[in-house]
N, C-alpha and C positions, 0 to 999 in steps of 0.2 A: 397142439398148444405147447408152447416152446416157454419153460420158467425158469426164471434167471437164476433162482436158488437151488437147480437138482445137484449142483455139484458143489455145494456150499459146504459138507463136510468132508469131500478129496483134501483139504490140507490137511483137517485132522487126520485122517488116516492115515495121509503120506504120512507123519510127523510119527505116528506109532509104529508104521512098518518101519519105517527106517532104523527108528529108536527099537522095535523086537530084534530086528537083526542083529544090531552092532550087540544089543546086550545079550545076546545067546552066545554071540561069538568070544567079548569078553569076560564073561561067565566061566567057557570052558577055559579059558587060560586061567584066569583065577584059581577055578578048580584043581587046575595041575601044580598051580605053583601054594595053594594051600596044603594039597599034599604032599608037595615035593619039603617044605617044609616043617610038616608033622600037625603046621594047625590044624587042620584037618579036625584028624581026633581028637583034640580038644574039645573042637566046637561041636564034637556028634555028643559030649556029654551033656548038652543046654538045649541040644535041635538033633531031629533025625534026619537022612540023608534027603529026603522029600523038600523039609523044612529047610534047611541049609541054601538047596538050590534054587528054592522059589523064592527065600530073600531077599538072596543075591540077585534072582533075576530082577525083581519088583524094583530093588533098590536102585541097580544100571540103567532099566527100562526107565525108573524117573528122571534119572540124570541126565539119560542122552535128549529124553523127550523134552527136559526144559533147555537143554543143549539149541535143538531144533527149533524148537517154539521160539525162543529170541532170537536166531539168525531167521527165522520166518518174519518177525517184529520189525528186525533190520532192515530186512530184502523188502517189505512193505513200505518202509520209510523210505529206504532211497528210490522204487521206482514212484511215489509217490512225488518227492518231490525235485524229480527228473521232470513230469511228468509238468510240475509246477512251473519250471525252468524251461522248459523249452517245448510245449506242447501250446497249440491256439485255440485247443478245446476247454472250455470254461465250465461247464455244464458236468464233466465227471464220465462223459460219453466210454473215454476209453479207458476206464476203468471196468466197466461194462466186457468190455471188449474182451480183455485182458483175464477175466472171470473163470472162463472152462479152460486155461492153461494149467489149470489146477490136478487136471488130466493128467499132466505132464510126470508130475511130481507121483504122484497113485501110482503110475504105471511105474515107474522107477523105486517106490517102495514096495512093492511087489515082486518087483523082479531083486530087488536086493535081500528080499526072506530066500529064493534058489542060490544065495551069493553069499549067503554066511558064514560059511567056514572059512572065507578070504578076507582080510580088510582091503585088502585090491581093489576084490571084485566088491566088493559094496562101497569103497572110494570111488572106482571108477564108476560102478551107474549114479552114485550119486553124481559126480561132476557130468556126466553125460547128459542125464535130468534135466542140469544146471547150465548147459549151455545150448541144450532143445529152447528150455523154456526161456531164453534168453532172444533168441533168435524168434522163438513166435511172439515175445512182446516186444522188439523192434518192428514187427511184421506189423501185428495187429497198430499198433498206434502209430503208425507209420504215416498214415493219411492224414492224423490230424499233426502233421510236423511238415516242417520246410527241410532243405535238404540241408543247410545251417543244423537245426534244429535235432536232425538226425544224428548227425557228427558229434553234437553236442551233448545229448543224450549218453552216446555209447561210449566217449571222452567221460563224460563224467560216470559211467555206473562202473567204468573197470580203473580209474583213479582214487576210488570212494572203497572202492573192495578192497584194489590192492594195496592201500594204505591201511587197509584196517587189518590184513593179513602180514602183509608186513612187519606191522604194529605189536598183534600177538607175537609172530615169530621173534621176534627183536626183546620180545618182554621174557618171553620163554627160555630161550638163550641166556639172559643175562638172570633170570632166577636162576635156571641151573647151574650156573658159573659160582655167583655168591653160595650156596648149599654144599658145591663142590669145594670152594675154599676153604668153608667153613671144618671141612670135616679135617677132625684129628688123624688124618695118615702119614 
């Protein structure tokens, strides 16, 4: 007996391994630049050395994980309505389809908890992740698309990204700019 729902919770978990990685990772930089700075001690007057780290980690571990969870919201919404736009399946079939690539993602946060001490290596299996499960959901809904349809699809999910990557990077850039102006040196 085959149930459509056994891997219903691999996104949550991707979404925490990914989000335990990055925040262990930027934890210990934290940590050294707390001390390099002397806050450190400070803050062991309010929190012992236990309490200090498990804040910290709790606190990055929310951050990246609502990080995650809305580019999760996002990549749902536009393969949805790609899926809207250029698919002739009406029914939701290849949504269906599309379900255990969830797999994808699990095994990539997985492998990014042995990849923590690098942002490399937890960028790159992330983006690796992200272009497996890219390529098994052209795969899988593939059948219900024309070869128009196809083009159309992968034309708009990497115009849709890149603009919204773009978009950050260009917003990012020009905060830094005005912060950097701003300062009295």
């Amino acid at each position: 007996m085959k149930n459509t729902y056994l891997t219903s919770y691999f996104p949550l978990l991707a979404i925490i391994l990914f989000s335990l990685s990055l925040s262990i990772k930027v934890e210990m930089l934290l940590l050294e630049f707390l001390k390099k700075t002397g806050i450190y001690e400070g803050m062991k007057e309010f929190f012992s050395d236990g309490g200090i780290k498990l804040s910290l980690l709790l606190l990055l571990l929310i951050m990246f994980f609502m990080v995650f969870a809305a580019l999760k919201l996002i990549a749902n919404t536009i393969n949805e309505l790609a899926l809207l736009f250029f698919s002739k399946d009406s029914e939701g079939d290849s949504l269906k389809k599309i379900r255990s690539g969830s797999v994808i993602y699990f095994v990539g946060g997985a492998l990014s908890l042995l990849s923590m001490n690098h942002f490399i290596g937890i960028g790159a299996i992330f983006i690796t992740a992200t272009v497996i499960y890219f390529i098994y959901f052209v795969y899988k809904v593939s059948s219900d698309l024309t070869m128009v349809g196809i083009i159309g699809l992968i034309f708009f999910q990497v115009v849709i990204w890149s603009t919204l990557l773009i978009g950050v990077i260009y917003i990012s850039i020009k905060v830094y700019n005005s912060i950097m102006a701003s300062l009295p040196i």
